[in-house]
PAVO-451518 format. One record per residue: y, x, z of N, C-alpha, C in turn; residue in one letter. Coordinates in steps of 0.02 Angstrom, whole numbers. Each point is the difference from the previous one (the first is absolute). Example, Ala and Ser with C-alpha at 12.3 -4.5 7.8 and 13.67 -1.06 7.14 Angstrom:
2
<node n_py="-284" n_px="660" n_pz="390" ca_py="59" ca_px="-45" ca_pz="0" c_py="60" c_px="45" c_pz="0" residu="a"/>
<node n_py="53" n_px="-18" n_pz="-36" ca_py="59" ca_px="42" ca_pz="3" c_py="55" c_px="-39" c_pz="37" residu="s"/>
END
This chain:
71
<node n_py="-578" n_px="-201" n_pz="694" ca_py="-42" ca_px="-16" ca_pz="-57" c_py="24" c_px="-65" c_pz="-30" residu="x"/>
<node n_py="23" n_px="24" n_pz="-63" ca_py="19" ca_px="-71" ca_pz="-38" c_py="-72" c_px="-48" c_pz="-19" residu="x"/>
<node n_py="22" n_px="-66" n_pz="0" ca_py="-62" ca_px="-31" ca_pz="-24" c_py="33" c_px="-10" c_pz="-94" residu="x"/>
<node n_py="-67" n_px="7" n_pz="-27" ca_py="15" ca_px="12" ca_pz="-69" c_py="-61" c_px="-37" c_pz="-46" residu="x"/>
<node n_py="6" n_px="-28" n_pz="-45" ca_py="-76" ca_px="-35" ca_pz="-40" c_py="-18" c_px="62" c_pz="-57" residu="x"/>
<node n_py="-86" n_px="-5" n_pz="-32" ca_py="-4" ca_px="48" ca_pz="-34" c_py="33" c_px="-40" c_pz="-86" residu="x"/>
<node n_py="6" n_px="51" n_pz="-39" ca_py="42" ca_px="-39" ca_pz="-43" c_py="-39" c_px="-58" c_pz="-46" residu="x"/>
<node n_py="-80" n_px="-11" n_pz="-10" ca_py="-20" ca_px="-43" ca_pz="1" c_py="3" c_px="-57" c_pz="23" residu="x"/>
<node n_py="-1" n_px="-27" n_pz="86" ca_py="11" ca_px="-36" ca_pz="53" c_py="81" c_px="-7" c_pz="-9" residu="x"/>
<node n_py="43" n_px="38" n_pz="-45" ca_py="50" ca_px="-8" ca_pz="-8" c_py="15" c_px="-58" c_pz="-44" residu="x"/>
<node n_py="-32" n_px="33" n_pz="-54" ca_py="8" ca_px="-41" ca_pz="-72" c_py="-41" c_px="-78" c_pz="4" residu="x"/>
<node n_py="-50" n_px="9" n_pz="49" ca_py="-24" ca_px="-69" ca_pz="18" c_py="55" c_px="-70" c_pz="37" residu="x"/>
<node n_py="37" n_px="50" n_pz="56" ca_py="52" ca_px="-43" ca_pz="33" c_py="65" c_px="-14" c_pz="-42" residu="x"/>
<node n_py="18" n_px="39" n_pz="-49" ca_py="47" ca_px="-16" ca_pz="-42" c_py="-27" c_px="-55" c_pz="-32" residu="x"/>
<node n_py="-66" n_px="3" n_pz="-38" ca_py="-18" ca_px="-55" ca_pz="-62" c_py="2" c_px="-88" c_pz="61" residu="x"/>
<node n_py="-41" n_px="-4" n_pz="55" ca_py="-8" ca_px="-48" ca_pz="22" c_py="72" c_px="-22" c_pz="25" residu="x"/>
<node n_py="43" n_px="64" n_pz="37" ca_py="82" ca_px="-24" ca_pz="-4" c_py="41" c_px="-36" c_pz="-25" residu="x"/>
<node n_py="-15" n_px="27" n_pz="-79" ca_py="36" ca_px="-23" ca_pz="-71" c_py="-39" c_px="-93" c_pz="31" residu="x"/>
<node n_py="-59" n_px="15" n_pz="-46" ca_py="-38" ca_px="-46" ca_pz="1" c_py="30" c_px="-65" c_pz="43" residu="x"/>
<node n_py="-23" n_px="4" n_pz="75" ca_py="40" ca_px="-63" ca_pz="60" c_py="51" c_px="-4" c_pz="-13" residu="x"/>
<node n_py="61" n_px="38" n_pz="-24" ca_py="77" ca_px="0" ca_pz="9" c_py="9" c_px="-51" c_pz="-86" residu="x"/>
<node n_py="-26" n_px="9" n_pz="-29" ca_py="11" ca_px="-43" ca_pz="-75" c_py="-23" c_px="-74" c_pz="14" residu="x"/>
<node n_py="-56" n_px="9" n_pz="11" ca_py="-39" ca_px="-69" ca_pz="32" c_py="47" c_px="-38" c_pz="65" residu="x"/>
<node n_py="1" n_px="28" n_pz="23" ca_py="49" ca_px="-45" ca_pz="43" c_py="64" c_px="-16" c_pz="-12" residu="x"/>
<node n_py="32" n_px="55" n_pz="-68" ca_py="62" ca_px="-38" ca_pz="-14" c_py="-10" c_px="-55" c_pz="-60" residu="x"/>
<node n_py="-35" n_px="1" n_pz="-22" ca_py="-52" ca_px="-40" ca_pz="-56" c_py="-13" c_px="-74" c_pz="58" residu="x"/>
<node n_py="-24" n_px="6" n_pz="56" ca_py="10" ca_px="-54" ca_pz="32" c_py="52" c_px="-39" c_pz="33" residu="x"/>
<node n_py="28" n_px="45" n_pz="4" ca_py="68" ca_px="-42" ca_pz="46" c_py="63" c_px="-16" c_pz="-52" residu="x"/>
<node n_py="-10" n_px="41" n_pz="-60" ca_py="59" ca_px="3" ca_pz="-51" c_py="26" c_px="-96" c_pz="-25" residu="x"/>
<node n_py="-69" n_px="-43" n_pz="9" ca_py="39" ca_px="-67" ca_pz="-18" c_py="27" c_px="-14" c_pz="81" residu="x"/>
<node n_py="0" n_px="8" n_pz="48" ca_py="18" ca_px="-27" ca_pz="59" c_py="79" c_px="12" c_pz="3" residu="x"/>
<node n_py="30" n_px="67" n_pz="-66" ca_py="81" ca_px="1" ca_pz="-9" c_py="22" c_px="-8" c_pz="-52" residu="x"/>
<node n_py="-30" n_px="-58" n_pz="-22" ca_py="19" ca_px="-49" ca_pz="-37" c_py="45" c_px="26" c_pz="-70" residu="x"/>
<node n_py="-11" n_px="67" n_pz="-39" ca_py="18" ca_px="22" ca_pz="-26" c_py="57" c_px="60" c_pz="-13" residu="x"/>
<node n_py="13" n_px="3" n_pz="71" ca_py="45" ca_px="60" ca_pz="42" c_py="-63" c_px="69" c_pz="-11" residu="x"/>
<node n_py="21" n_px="23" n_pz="-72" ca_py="-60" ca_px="46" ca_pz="-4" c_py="26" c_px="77" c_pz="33" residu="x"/>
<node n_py="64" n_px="1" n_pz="18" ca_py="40" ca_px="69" ca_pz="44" c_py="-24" c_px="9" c_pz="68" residu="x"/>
<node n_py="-22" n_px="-54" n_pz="27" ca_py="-65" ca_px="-12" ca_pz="77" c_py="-39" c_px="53" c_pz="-21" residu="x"/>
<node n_py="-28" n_px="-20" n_pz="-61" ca_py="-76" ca_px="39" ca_pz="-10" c_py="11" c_px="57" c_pz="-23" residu="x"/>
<node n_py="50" n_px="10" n_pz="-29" ca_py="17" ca_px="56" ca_pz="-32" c_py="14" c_px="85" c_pz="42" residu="x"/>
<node n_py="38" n_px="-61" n_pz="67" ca_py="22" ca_px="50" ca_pz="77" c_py="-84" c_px="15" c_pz="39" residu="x"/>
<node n_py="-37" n_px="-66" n_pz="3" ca_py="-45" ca_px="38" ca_pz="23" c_py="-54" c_px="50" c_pz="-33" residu="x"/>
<node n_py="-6" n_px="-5" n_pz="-51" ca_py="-31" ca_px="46" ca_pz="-26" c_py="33" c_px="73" c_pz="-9" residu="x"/>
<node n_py="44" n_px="13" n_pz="-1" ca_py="61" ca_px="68" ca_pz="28" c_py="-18" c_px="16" c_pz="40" residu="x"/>
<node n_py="-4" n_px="-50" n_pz="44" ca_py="-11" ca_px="16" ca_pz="98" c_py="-68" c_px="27" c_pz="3" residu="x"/>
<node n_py="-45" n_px="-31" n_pz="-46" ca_py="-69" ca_px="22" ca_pz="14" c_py="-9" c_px="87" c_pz="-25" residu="x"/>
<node n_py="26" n_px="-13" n_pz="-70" ca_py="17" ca_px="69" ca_pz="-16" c_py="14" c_px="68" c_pz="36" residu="x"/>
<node n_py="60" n_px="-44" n_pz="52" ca_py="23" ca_px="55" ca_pz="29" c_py="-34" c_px="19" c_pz="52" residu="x"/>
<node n_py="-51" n_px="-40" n_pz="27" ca_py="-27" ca_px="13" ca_pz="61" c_py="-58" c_px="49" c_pz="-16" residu="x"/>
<node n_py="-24" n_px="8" n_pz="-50" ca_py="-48" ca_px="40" ca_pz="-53" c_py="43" c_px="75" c_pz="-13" residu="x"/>
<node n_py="35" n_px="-19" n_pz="-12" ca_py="46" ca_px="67" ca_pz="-16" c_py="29" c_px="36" c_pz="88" residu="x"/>
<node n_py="-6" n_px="-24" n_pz="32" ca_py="-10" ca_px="22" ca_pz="60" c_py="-41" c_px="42" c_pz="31" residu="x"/>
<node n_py="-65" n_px="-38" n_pz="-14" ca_py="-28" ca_px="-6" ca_pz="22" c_py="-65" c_px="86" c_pz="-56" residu="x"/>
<node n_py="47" n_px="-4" n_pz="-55" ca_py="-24" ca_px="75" ca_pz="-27" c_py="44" c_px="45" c_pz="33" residu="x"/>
<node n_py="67" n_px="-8" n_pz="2" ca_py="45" ca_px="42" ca_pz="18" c_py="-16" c_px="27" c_pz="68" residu="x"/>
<node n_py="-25" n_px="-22" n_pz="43" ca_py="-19" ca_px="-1" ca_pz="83" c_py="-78" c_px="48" c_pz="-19" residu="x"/>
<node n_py="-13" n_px="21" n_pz="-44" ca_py="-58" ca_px="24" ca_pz="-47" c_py="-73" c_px="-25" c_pz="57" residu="x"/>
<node n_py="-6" n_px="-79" n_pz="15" ca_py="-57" ca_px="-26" ca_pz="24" c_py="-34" c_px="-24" c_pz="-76" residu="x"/>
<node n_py="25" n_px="-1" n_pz="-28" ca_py="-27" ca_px="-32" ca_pz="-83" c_py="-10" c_px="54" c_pz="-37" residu="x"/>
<node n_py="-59" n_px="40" n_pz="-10" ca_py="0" ca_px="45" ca_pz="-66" c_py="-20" c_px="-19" c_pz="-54" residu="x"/>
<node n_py="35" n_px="-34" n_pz="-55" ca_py="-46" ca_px="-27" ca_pz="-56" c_py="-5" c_px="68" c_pz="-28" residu="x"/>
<node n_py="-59" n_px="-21" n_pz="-64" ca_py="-35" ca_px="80" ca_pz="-61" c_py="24" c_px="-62" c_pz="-49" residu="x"/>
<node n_py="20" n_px="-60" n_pz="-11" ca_py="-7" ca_px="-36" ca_pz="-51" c_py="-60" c_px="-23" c_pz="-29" residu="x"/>
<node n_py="-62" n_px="-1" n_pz="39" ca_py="-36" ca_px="-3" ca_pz="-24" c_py="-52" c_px="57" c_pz="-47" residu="x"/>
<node n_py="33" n_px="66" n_pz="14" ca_py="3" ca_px="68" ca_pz="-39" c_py="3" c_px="-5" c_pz="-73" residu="x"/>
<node n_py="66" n_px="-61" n_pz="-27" ca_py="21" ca_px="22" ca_pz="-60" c_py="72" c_px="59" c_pz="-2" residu="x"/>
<node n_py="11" n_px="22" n_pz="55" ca_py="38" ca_px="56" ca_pz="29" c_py="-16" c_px="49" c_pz="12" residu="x"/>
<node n_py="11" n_px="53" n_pz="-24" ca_py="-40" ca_px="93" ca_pz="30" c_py="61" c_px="-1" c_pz="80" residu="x"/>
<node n_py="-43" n_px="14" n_pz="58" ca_py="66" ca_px="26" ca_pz="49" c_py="-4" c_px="39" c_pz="-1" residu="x"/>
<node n_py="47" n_px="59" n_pz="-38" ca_py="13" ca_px="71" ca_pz="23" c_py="39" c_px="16" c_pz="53" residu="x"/>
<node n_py="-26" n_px="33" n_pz="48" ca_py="39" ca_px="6" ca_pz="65" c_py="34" c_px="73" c_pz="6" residu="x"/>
END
């Protein structure tokens, strides 16, 4: 049995995801002193761990159901 979120509980962990992952590069971004390719890599990285993390299909987003899923 895969563990899986419903796509609501989905779209919730994506928004607060986004959400912490901006905010924290929003905080640390003066600590590299204008080396904006730091921030640039981690936000990729965060990306990608999201994109994983659908691909591994534990993430079902609906988009919020501005998407029809036809299956």
């Amino acid at each position: 049995m895969k563990l899986r979120l419903s796509p609501i509980a989905s779209d919730i962990f994506i928004t607060v995801y986004i959400t912490i992952t901006l905010l924290g590069r929003l905080y640390i971004e003066p600590m590299f002193r204008g080396h904006f390719l730091i921030s640039i890599f981690l936000g990729l990285f965060a990306l990608l761990i999201l994109w994983v993390l659908v691909k591994l299909k534990f993430l079902n987003p609906s988009w919020f159901g501005l998407f029809n899923n036809k299956k």
